[in-house]
C-alpha positions as CSV (number, residue, x, y, z in Angstrom):
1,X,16.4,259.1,-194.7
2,X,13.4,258.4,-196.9
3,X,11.8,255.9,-198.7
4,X,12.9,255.7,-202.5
5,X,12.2,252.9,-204.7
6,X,10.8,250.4,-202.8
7,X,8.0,249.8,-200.8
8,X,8.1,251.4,-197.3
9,X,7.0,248.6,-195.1
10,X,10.0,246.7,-197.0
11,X,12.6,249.5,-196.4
12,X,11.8,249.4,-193.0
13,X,12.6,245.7,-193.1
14,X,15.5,245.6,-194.5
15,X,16.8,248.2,-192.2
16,X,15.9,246.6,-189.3
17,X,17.4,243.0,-190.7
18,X,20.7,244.0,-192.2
19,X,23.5,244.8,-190.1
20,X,23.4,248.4,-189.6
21,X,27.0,250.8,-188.5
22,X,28.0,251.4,-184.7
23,X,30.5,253.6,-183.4
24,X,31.5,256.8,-185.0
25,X,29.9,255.4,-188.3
26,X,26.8,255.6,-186.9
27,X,27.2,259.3,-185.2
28,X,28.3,260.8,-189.1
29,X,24.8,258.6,-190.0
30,X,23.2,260.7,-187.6
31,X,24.9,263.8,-188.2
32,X,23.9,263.3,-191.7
33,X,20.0,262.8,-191.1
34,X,20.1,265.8,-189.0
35,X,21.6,268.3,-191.0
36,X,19.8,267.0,-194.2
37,X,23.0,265.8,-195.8
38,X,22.3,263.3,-198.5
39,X,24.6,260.3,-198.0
40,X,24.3,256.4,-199.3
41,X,21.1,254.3,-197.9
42,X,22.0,251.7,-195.5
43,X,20.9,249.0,-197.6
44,X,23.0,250.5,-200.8
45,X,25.9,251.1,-197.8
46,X,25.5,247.2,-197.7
47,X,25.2,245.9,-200.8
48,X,28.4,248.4,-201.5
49,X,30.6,246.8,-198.8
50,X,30.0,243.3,-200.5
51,X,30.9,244.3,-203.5
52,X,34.1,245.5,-202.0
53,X,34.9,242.6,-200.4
54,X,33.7,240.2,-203.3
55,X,35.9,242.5,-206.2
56,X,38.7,243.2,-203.3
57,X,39.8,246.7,-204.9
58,X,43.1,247.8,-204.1
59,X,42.5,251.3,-205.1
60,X,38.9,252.6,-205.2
61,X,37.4,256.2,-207.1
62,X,34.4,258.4,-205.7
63,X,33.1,261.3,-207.3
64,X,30.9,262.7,-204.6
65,X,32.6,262.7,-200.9
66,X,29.9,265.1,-198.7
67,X,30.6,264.3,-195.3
68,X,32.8,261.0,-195.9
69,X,30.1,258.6,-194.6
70,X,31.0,256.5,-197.8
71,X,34.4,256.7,-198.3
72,X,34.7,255.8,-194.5
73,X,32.2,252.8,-195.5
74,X,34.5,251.8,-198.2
75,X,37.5,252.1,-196.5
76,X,36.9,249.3,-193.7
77,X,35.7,246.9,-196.5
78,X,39.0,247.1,-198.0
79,X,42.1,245.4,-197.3
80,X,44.3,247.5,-195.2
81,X,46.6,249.1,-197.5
82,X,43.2,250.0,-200.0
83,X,43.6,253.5,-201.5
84,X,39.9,255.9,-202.1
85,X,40.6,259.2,-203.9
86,X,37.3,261.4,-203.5
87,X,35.9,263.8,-205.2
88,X,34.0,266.6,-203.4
89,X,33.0,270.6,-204.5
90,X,31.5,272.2,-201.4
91,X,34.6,272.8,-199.2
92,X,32.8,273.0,-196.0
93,X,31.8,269.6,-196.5
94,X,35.1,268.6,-197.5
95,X,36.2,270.0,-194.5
96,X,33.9,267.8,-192.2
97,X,34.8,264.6,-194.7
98,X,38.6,265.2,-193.6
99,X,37.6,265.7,-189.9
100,X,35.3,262.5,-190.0
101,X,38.1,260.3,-191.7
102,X,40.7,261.6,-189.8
103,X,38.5,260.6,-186.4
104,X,37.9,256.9,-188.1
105,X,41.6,256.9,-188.7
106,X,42.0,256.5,-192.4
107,X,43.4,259.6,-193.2
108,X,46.4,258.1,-194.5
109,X,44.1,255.8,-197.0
110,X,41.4,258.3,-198.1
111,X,42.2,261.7,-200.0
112,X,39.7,264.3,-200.6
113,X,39.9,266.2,-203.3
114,X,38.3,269.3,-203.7
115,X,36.8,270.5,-207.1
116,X,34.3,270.0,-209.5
117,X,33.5,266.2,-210.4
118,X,33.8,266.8,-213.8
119,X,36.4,269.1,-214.0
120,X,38.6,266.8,-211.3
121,X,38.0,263.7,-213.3
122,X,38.8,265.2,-216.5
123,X,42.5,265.8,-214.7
124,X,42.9,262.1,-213.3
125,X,45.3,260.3,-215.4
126,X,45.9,257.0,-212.8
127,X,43.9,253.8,-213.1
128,X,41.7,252.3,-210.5
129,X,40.0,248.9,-209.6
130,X,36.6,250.6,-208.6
131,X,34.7,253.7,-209.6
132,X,32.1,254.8,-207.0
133,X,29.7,257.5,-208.5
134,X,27.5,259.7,-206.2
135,X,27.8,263.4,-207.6
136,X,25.8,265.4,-209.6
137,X,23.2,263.1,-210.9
138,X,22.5,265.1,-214.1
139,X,25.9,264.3,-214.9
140,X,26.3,261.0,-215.1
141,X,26.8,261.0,-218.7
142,X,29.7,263.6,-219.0
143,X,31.5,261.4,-216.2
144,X,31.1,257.7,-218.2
145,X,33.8,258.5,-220.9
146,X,36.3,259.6,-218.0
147,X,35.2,256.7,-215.9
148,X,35.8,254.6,-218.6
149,X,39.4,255.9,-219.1
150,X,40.3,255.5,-215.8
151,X,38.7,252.3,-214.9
152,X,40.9,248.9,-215.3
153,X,39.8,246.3,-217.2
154,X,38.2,244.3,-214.8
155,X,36.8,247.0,-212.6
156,X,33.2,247.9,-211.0
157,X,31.2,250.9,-211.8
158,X,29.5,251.8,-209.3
159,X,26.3,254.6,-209.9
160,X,24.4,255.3,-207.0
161,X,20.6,256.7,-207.2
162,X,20.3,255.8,-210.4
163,X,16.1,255.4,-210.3
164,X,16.0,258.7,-208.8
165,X,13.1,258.5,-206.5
166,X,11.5,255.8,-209.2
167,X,11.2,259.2,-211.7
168,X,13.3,257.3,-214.3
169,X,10.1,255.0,-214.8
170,X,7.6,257.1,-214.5
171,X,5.4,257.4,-217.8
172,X,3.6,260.4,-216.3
173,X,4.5,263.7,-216.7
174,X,7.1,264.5,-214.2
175,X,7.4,267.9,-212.8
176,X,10.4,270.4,-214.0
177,X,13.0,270.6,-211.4
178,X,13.3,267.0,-211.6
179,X,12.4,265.8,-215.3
180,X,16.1,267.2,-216.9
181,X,17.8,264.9,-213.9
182,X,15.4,262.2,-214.4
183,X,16.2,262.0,-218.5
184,X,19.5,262.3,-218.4
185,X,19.9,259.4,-215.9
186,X,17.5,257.4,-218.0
187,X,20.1,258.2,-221.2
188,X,22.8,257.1,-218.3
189,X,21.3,254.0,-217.9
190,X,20.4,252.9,-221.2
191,X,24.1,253.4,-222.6
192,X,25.9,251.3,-219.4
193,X,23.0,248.5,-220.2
194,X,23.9,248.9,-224.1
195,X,27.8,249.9,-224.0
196,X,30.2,247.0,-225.3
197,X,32.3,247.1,-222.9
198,X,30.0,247.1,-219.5
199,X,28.3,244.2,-218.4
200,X,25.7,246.0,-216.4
201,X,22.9,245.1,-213.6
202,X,20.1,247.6,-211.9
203,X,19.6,246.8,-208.4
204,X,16.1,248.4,-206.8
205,X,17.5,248.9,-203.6
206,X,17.7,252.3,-202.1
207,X,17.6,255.0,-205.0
208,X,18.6,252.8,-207.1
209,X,22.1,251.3,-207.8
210,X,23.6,250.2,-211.2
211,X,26.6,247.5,-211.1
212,X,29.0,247.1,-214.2
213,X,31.8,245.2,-215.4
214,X,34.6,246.7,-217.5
215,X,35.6,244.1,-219.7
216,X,38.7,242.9,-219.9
């Protein structure tokens, strides 16, 4: 795991304060830093789980599954009978996700779905309470409209590395595999902050997370 928009020495703080996952949580944590698998910060992991038990979501969306490390998170923040549906388009991932939640037991609460974010969402005609986006960053934008639709009034958007790496405030010229991600979640950001029908917070923790209220 490395260092993203904050200052290292208070990364490492907050790691070492915050309560941090045990158990089989812990070993797909692991598993995940091992094999290079890109999965929620600890301190986002956190600050999600909160949100969860603050907004109490009975039915939850997540475009972006990898290895399940999330949806697992979400799923013991949630009452009991809470629902995730998540999105995921490498398969041998998605294979690992089922194996992981199945192990944590919640394979009768989370379905994966396998398929392309976009192309998945585009499909979904059901509502739910909370919308948890981790996918394709470059594609934040095409999934808002569809988010939108399926989100309640009421309901939390959730966009994860949303400062990507701090890029999305650098002035400098930033180098070309990451400037088209870095604009596009820039554009992201300014139309949740400007859209009439979010109510929309930046928090600097991790790779950035973004927080908004559909209005009811």
């Amino acid at each position: 795991m490395e260092d993203r928009v904050n200052y290292s020495e208070i990364v490492e703080f907050l790691r070492s304060t915050i309560r941090r996952e045990t158990g089989l949580l812990r070993e797909i944590e692991e598993y995940a830093g091992l094999h290079h698998i890109p999965i929620i910060q600890p301190e986002s992991a956190a600050l999600l789980k909160l949100l969860i038990k603050l907004h109490k979501p009975k039915k939850i969306l997540e475009a972006g599954t990898a290895i399940g490390y999330s949806a697992c998170i979400m799923a013991a923040a949630m009452d009991k009978t809470g629902i995730i549906d998540t999105i995921e388009i490498d398969e041998e991932l998605a294979d690992i996700a089922k194996n992981n939640i199945k192990a944590m037991g919640y394979d009768n609460r989370i379905r994966v779905i396998l398929g392309d974010a976009l192309e998945v969402l585009e499909c979904l005609n059901c509502s739910y309470d909370m919308i948890f986006l981790d996918a394709a960053k470059g594609q934040y934008i095409e999934y808002l409209n569809h988010a939108l639709r399926l989100l309640r009034p009421g309901g939390l958007l959730v966009s994860d590395n949303v400062l990507y790496k701090g890029l999305v405030a650098q002035k400098d010229k930033i180098q070309h595999k990451h400037r088209t991600i870095a604009t596009r979640l820039k554009e992201y950001l300014k139309l949740i902050c400007s859209h009439e029908r979010l109510e929309t917070s930046i928090v600097p923790i991790g790779d950035g997370m973004a927080i908004s209220l559909k209005e009811r």
